[in-house]
C-alpha positions as CSV (number, residue, x, y, z in Angstrom):
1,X,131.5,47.8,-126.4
2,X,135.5,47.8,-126.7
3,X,136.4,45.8,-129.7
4,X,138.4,43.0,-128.9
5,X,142.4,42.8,-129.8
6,X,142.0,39.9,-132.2
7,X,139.5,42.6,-134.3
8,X,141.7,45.5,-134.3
9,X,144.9,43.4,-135.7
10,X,141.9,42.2,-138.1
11,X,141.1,45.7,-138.9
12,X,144.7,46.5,-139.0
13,X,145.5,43.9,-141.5
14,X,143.1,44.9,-143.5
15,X,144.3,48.5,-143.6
16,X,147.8,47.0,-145.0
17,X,146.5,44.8,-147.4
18,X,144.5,47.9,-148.8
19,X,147.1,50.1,-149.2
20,X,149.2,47.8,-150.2
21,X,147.3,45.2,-152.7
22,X,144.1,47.5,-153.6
23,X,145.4,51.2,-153.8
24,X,147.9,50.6,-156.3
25,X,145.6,48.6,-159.1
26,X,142.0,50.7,-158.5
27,X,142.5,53.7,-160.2
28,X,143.9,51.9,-163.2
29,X,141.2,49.1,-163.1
30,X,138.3,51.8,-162.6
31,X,139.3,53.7,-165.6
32,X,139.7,50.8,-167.9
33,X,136.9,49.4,-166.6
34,X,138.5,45.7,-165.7
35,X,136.9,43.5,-163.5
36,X,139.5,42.6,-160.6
37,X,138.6,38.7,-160.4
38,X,142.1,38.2,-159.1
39,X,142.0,40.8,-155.9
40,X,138.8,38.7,-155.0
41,X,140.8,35.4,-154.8
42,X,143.3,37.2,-153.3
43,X,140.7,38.3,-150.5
44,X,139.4,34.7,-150.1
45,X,142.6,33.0,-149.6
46,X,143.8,35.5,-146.8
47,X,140.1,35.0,-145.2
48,X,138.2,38.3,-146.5
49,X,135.5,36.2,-148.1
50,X,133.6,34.4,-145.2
51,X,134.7,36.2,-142.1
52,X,130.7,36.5,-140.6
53,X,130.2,32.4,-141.4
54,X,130.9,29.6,-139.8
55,X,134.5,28.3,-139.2
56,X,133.7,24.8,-139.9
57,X,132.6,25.5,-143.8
58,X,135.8,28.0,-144.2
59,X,134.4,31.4,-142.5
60,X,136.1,33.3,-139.9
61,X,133.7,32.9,-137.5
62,X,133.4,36.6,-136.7
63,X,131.0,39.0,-135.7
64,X,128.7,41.2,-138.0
65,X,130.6,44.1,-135.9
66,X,133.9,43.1,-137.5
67,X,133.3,42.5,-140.9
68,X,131.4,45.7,-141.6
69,X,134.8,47.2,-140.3
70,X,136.5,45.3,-143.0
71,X,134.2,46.2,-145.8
72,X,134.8,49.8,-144.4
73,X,138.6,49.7,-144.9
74,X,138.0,48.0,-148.4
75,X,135.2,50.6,-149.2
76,X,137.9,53.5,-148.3
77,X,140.2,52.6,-151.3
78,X,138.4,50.6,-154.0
79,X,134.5,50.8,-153.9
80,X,134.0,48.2,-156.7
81,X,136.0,45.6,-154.5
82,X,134.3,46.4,-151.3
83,X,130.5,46.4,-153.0
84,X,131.5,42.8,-154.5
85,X,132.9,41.3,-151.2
86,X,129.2,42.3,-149.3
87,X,127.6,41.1,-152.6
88,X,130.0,37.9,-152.6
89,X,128.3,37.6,-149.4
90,X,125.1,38.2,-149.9
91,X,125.2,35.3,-152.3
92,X,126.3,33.2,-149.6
93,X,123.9,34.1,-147.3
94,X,120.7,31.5,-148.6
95,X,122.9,28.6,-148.4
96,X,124.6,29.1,-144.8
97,X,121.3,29.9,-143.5
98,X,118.6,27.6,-145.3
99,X,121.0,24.8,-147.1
100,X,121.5,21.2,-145.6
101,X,123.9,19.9,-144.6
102,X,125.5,18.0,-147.4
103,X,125.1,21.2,-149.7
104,X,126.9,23.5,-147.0
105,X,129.9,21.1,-146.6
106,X,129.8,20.6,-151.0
107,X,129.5,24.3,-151.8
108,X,130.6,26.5,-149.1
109,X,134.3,26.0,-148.8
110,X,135.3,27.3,-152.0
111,X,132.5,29.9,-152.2
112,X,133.9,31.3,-148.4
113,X,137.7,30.9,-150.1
114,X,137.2,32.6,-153.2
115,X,137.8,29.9,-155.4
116,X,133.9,30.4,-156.3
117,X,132.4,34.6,-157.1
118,X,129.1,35.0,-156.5
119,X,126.3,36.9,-157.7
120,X,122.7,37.8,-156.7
121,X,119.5,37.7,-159.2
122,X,116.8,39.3,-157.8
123,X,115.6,42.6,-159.9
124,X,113.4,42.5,-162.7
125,X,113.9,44.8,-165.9
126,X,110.3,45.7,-164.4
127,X,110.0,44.8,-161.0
128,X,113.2,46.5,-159.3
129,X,111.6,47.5,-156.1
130,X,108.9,45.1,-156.2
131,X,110.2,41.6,-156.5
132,X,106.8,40.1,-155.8
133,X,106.5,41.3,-159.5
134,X,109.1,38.9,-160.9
135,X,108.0,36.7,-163.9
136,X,111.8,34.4,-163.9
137,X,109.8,31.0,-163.9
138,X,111.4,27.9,-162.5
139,X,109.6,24.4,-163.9
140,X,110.1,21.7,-162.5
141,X,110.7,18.1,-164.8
142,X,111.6,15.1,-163.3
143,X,114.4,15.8,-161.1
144,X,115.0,19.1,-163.0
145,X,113.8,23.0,-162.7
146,X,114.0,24.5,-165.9
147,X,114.6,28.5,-165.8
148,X,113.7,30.8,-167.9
149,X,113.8,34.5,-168.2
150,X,115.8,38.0,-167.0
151,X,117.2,39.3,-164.2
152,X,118.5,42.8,-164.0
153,X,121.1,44.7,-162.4
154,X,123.4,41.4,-161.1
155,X,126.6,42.6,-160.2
156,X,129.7,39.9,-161.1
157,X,127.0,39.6,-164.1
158,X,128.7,37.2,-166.2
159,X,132.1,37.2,-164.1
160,X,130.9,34.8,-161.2
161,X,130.8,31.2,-160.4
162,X,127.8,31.0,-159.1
163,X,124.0,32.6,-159.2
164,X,121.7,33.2,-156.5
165,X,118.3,33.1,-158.2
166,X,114.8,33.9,-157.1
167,X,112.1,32.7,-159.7
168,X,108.8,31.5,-159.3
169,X,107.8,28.5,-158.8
170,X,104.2,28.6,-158.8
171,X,101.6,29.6,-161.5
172,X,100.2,33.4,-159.4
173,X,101.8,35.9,-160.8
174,X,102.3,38.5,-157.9
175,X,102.5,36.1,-155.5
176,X,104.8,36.2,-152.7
177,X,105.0,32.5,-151.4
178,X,105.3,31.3,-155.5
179,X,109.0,32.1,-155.8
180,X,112.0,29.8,-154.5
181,X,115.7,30.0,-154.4
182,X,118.1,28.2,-156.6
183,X,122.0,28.5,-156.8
184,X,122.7,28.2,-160.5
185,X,126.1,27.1,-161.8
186,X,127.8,30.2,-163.8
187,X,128.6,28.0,-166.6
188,X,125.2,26.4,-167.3
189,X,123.9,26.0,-170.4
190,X,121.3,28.3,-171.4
191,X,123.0,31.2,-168.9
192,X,124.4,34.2,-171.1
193,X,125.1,37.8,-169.6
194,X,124.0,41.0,-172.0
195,X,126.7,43.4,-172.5
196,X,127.8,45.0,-169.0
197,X,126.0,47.9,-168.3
198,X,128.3,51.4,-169.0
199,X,127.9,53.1,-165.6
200,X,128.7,56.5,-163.9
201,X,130.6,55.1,-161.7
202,X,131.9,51.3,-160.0
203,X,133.1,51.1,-163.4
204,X,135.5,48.1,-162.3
205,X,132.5,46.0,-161.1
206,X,130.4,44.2,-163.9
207,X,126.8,44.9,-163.9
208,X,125.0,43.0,-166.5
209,X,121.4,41.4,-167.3
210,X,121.5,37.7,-167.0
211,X,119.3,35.7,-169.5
212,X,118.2,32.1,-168.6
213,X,117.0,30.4,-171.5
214,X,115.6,26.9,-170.4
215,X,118.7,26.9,-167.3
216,X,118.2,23.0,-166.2
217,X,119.5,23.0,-162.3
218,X,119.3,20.0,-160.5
219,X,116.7,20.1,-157.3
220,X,119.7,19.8,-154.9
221,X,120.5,23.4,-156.0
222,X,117.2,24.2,-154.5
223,X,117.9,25.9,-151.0
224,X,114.9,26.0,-148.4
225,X,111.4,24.6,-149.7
226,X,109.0,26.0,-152.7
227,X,108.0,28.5,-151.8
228,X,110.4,30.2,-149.5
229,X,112.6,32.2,-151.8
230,X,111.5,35.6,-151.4
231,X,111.6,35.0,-147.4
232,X,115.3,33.9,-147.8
233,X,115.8,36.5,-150.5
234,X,114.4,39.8,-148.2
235,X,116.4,38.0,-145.1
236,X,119.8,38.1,-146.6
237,X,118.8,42.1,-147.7
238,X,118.3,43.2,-144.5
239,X,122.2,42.2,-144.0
240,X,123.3,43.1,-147.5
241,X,122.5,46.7,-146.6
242,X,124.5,46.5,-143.7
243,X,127.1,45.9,-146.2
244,X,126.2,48.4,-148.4
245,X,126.3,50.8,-145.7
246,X,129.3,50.1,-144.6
247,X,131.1,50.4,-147.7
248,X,129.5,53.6,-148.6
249,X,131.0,54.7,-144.6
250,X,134.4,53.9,-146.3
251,X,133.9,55.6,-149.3
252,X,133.1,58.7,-147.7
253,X,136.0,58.3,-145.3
254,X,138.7,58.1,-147.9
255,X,137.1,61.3,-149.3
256,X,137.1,62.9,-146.0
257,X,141.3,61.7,-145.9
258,X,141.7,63.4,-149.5
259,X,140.1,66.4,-148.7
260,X,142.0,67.0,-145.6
261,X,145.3,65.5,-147.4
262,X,144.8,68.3,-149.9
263,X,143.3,71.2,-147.4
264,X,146.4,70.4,-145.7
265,X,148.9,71.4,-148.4
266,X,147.1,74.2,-150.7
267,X,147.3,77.8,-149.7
268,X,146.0,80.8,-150.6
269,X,146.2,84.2,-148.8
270,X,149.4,83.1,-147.1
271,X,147.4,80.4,-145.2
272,X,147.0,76.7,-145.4
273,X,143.0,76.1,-146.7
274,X,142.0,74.0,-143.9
275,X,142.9,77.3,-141.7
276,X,140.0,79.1,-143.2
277,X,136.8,78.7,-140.9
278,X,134.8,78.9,-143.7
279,X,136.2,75.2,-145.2
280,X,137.2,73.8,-141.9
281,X,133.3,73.8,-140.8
282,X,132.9,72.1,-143.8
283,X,135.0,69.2,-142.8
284,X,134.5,69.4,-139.5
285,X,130.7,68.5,-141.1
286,X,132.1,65.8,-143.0
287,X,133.7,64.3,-140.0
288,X,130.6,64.4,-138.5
289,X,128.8,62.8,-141.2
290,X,131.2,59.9,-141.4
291,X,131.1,59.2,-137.8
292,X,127.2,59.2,-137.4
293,X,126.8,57.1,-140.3
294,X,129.7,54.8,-139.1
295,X,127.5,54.0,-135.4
296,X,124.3,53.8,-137.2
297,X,125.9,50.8,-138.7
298,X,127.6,49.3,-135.7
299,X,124.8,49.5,-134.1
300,X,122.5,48.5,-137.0
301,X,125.6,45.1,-136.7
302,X,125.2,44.8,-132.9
303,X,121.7,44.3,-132.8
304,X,122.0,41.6,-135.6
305,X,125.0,40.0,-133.4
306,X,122.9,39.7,-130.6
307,X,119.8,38.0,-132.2
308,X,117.6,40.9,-131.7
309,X,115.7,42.7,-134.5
310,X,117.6,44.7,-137.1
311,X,115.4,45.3,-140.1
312,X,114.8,48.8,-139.7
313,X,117.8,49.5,-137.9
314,X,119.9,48.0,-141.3
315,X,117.3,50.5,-142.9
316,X,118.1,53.7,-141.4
317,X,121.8,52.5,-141.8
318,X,121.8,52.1,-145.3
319,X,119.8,55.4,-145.7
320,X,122.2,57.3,-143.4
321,X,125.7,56.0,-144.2
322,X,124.8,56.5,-148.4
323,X,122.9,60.1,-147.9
324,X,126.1,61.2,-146.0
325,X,128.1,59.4,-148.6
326,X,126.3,61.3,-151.3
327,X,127.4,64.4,-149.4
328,X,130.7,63.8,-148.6
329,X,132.0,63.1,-151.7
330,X,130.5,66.1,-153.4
331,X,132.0,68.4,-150.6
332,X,135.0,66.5,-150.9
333,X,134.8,67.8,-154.8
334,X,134.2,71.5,-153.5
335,X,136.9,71.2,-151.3
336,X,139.4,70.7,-154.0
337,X,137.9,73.2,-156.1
338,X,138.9,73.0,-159.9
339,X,141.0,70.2,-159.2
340,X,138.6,68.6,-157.4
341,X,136.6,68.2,-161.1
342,X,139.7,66.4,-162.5
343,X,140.2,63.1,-162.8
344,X,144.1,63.8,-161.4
345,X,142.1,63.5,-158.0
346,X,140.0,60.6,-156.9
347,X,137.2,62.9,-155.3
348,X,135.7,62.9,-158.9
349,X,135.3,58.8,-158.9
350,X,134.2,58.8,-155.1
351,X,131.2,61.5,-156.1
352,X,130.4,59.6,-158.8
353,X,130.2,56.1,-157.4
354,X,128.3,57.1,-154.3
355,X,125.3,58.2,-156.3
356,X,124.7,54.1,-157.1
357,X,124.6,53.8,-153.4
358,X,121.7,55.8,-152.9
359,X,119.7,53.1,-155.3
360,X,121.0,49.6,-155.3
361,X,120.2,46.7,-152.4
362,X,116.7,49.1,-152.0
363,X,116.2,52.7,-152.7
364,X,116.3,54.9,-150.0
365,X,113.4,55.7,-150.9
366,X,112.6,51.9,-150.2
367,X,114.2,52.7,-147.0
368,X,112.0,55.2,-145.7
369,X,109.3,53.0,-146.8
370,X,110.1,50.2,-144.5
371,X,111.2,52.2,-142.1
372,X,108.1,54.2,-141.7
373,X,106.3,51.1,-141.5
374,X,108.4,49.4,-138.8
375,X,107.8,52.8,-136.9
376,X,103.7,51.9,-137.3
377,X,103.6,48.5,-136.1
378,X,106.9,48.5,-133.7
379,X,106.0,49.3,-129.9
380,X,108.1,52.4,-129.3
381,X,108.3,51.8,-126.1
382,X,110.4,48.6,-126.4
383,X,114.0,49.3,-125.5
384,X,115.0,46.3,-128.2
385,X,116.7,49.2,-131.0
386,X,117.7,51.3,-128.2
387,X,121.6,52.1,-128.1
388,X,121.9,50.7,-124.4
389,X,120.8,47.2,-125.2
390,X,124.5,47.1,-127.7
């Protein structure tokens, strides 16, 4: 499928305001570690926010296809930014698909603008991959849930607006229909963020434990019924790692462009690098890498554009496009040699903040997991994931 001309001026735009807006400020931010709170207002008053949701509550209105292509671009300059727009918008996600009415047209137009950051509390300090496991209660009194307890790993912890929050709601620990949804105001009482975590890498996005100590919230911030958060919770993964694929795609691709920038211009042996056979199969492998991992995403996006399944297609994508990622980077590193192991050269930050990729919005090892199961209880037969049908 052609993309259309409105997508590629998208895409183009993009491309501009990256170079232009992002490029400039992300080495400085990553290395001082500063969250970029203004570049994400920036983003959601030119539209970069809420482009897969609804036009009516402030959204662009625009196909899964597209908007990977956007984090892509963003993902290709500044990781940090283009992990917290697909986390942005995985916060988003319960309320545009299981909210009313009334608390789409109150919330949604300055969470789509940028006016509101969100952030998404799901992990456990002890049940990471197993959110069944969570022990975040929510009680409710009177009109009232009261929250209390931890949730790990939230990136934007303490920086955004707004928390998405999965805690249980019933007394079963374990249980998977005891745990509901809840967006929770970022400056409630009770709410405090530990120190940020000090990272490897995506230093310039704020990871942090959030600690709800008796959090009232109002039961109009409850989205869907009791009961239903983990289903709206595991739904909005499947196209957070769509995201997260996509911005590890661009990650690798702007390794790929400093690696050839640089292969292009250093010589040794009275030749240009990239003239070597030996080093151009290596990029000619990390051109291949980026490109498969790029269509196992767009297809992954496709099937999700057309209403069809996309679990383990979103899967394989996040597995792919972060594995290659993983790779890219570090032969982006090689390529450089020496100064490939200097901070002088962005290669070093990309290598390091593709490792995270490999572990956050499900492990791969997750991945194979569900994967393999989808495999054992899918009719391979079925044409539904096949390429054709996008």
């Amino acid at each position: 499928m052609l993309p259309s001309e409105e997508a590629v001026d998208l895409v183009r735009l993009v491309r501009r305001i990256a170079a232009d807006e992002l490029v400039p400020r992300a080495a400085a931010s990553e290395a001082a570690g500063e969250f970029p709170r203004e570049v994400f207002r920036t983003l959601g008053r030119t539209g970069l926010l809420g482009l897969p949701y609804p036009e009516e509550y402030g959204g662009g209105g625009l196909s899964y296809e597209v908007y990977l292509q956007v984090l892509e671009e963003i993902g290709s300059v500044w990781a940090s930014v283009g992990v917290g727009v697909s986390v942005h918008a995985l916060s988003c996600f319960g309320l545009v698909t299981r909210g009313t009415d009334e608390q789409r047209t109150r919330w949604l137009p300055d969470m789509l603008g940028g006016e509101l950051l969100g952030a998404y509390c799901l992990s456990e300090p002890h049940a990471g991959s197993d959110p069944a496991a969570m022990t975040t209660t929510a009680r409710l009194v009177g009109d009232e849930y009261v929250i209390s307890g931890a949730k790990a790993w939230t990136t934007h912890g303490g920086e955004a607006d707004f928390y998405k929050v999965m805690a249980r709601t019933s007394e079963s620990p374990g249980g998977r229909d005891g745990i509901s949804c809840f967006l929770v105001p970022g400056d409630a009482t009770g709410l405090a963020a530990d120190r940020p975590e000090d990272k490897m890498g995506l230093t310039g996005s704020t990871t942090a434990t959030m600690r709800f100590d008796g959090v009232r919230v109002p039961v109009e911030r409850r989205l869907g019924g009791e009961g239903e958060g983990l289903r709206i919770a595991l739904a909005g993964l499947d196209s957070g790692r769509l995201g997260i694929a996509a911005v590890a795609t661009g990650l690798a691709q702007g390794a790929l462009d400093a690696a050839v920038a640089y292969a292009q211009q250093r010589t040794t042996f009275g030749r240009r690098i990239i003239d070597h056979q030996g080093l151009g199969f290596l990029l000619a492998d990390m051109e291949a890498a980026v490109a498969s991992a790029r269509a196992t995403t767009l297809h992954a996006a496709r099937l999700k554009d057309a209403g069809l399944p996309f679990s383990r297609e979103a899967s394989v994508a996040k597995l792919v496009a972060t594995d290659h990622a993983m790779k890219v980077t570090t032969d982006a590193v090689q390529v450089l040699g020496g100064a490939g192991y200097t901070k002088d050269f962005p290669v070093e930050r990309y290598m390091r903040e593709a490792k995270v990729m490999q572990i956050f919005e499900g492990t791969n090892q997750i991945q194979r997991l569900v994967i393999a199961r989808g495999l054992d209880t899918t009719d391979q037969g079925s044409v539904v994931s096949r390429p054709a049908t996008s």
